[in-house]
Backbone as CSV, one residue per row, in Angstrom:
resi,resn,N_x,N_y,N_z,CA_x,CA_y,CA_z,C_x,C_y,C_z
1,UNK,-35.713,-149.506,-9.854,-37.132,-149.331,-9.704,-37.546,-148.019,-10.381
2,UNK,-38.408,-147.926,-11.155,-38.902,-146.898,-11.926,-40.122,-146.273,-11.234
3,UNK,-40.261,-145.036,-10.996,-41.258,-144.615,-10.174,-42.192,-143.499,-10.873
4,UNK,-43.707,-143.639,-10.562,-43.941,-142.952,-11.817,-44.399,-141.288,-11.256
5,UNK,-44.750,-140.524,-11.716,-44.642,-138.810,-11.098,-45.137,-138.631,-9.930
6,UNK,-46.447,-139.174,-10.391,-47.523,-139.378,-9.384,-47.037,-140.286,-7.762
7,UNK,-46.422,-141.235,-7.936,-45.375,-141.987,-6.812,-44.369,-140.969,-6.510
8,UNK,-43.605,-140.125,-6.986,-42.614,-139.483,-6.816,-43.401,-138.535,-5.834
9,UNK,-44.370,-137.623,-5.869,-44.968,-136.763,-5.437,-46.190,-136.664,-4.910
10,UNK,-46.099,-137.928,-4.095,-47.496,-138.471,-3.373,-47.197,-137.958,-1.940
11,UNK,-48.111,-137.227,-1.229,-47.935,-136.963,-0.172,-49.256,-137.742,1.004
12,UNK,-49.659,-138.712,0.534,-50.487,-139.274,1.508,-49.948,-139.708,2.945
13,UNK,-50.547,-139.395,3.563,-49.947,-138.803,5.390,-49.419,-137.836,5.461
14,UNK,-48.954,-137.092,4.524,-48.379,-135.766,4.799,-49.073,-134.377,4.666
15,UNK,-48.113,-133.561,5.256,-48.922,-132.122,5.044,-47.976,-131.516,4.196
16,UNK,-48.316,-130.637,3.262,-47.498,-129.553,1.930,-47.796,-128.147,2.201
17,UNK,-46.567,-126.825,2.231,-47.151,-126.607,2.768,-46.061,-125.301,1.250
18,UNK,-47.205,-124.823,1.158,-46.723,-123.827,-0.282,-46.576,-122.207,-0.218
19,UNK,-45.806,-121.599,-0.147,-45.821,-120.186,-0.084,-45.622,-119.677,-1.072
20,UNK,-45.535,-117.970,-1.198,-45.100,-117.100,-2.573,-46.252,-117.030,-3.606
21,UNK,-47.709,-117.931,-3.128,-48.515,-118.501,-3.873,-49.223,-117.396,-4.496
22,UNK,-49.229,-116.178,-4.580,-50.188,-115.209,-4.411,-50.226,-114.791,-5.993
23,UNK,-49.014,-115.026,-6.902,-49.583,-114.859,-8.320,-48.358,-115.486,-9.262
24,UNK,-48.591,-115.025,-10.671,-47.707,-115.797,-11.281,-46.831,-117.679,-11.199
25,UNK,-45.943,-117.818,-11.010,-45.933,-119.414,-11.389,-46.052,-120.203,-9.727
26,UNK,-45.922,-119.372,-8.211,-46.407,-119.292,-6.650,-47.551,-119.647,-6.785
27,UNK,-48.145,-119.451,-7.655,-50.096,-119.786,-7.938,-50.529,-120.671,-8.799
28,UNK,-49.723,-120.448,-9.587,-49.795,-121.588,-11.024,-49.591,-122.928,-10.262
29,UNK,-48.632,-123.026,-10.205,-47.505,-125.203,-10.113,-48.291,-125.044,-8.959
30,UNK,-48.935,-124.936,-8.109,-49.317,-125.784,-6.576,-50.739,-126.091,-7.344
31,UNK,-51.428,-125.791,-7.869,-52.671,-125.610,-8.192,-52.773,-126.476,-9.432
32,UNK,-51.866,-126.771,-10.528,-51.815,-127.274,-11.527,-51.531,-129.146,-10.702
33,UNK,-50.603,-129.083,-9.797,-49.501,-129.839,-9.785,-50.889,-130.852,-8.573
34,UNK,-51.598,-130.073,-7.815,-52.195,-130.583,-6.987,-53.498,-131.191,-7.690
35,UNK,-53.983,-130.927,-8.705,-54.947,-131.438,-9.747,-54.592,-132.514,-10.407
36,UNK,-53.408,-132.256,-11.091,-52.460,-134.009,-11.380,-52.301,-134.606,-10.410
37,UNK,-51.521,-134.262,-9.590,-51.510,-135.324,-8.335,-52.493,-135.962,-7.709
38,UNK,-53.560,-135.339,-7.015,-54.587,-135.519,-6.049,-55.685,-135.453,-6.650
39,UNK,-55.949,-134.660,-7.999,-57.126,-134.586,-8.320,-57.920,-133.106,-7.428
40,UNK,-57.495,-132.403,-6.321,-58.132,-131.192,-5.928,-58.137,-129.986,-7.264
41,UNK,-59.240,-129.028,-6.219,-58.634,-127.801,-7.123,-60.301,-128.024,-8.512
């Protein structure tokens, strides 16, 4: 079964919960990653 990113890293029902976020790539990938994924942001 081939799964595509977005399936890989779907958290619907779940909670994510991100630390270290405060600068550099801690701030970057949750923020980038949550815009591809979910569309927030």
């Amino acid at each position: 079964m081939t799964r595509t990113v977005q399936q890989l890293f779907d958290l619907t029902g779940k909670t994510a919960l991100v630390t270290g976020g405060s600068r550099g790539w801690g701030c970057k990938w949750p923020r980038r990653w949550a815009r591809q994924v979910h569309g927030w942001c």
